[in-house]
Structure formats: structure tokens, C-alpha cells
C-alpha positions, 0 to 999 in steps of 0.5 A: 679133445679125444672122442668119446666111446660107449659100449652098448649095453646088453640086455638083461636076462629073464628070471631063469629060476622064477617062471612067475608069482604063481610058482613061487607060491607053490613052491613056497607052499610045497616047501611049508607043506613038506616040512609039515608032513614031515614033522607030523610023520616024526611026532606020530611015529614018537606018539605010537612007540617013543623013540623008536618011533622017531627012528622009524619015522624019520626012515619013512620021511627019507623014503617019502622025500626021496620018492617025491623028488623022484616023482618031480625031478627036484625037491621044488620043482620050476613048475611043480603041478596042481595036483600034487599041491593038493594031494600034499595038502590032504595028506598032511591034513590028514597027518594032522587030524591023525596025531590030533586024534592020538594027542 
């Protein structure tokens, strides 16, 4: 009988695209926020002047997103700071209660 060979395992990586369940709730929170933000700038913008509302609206949003991912490396970044979860959160409560108001 021949002899039996294994080789040895190797060990596995660490989550390179996680840096733990904190990150991923603020990403995650990030990404519902921007996509709130953005919908609320478009409904303003439609509220305000119709259509060409829309237009100009979704040009602030091409401006607003492409600021923000100049500002934090990526649109959702590994390690995306406090604070501007929270700035985001105002802003987009304050989106919120302007086009409330405008309703």
C-alpha cells in the first residue's frame, strides 16, 4: 500500500471588504440615506418648477454625489466617519420636512 499525503491547509483571510458590523451599518444606513436625499432633491425640484424642476434637480444630485465621493474616497467608504452619517441625516430630514411643507 502507497503512503498517504495531505497538504496543509492554509489559513483563511480576513474579511478585507468588511471592517466589522459597525461599518456595515453605516454603510448600509449611508446608502438608504443617499438615495433618500436624492429622490427628495428630485421631488423638490419637480414641486418647485415641473419638469424642468426634475432636470435641474437631478443636475444638483450629479453634483451632490460626485462631491461626496470626492469628499470620502468612494460612494461607500470602509470606514465612512460619524459625522458625516449625521450631517447626512439632517440634511435629509431637513429635505424632508422642506418638501412636507411644499406638499
Amino acid at each position: 500500500m502507497s503512503a498517504v499525503t495531505s497538504q496543509p491547509q492554509t489559513p483563511s483571510k480576513a474579511n478585507s471588504v468588511s471592517a466589522g458590523p459597525a461599518s456595515d451599518a453605516k454603510a448600509f444606513f449611508t446608502a438608504a440615506l443617499l438615495t433618500f436625499a436624492c429622490g427628495m432633491i428630485a421631488l423638490i425640484g419637480f414641486v418647485m418648477a415641473g419638469v424642468f424642476g426634475i432636470i435641474l434637480g437631478i443636475v444638483g444630485i450629479v453634483f451632490g454625489l460626485v462631491w461626496w465621493k470626492e469628499q470620502h474616497g468612494g460612494m461607500l467608504p470602509r470606514d465612512l466617519p460619524g459625522k458625516s452619517l449625521v450631517s447626512l441625516t439632517v440634511v435629509s430630514l431637513v429635505l424632508f420636512g422642506l418638501a412636507a411643507l411644499m406638499a
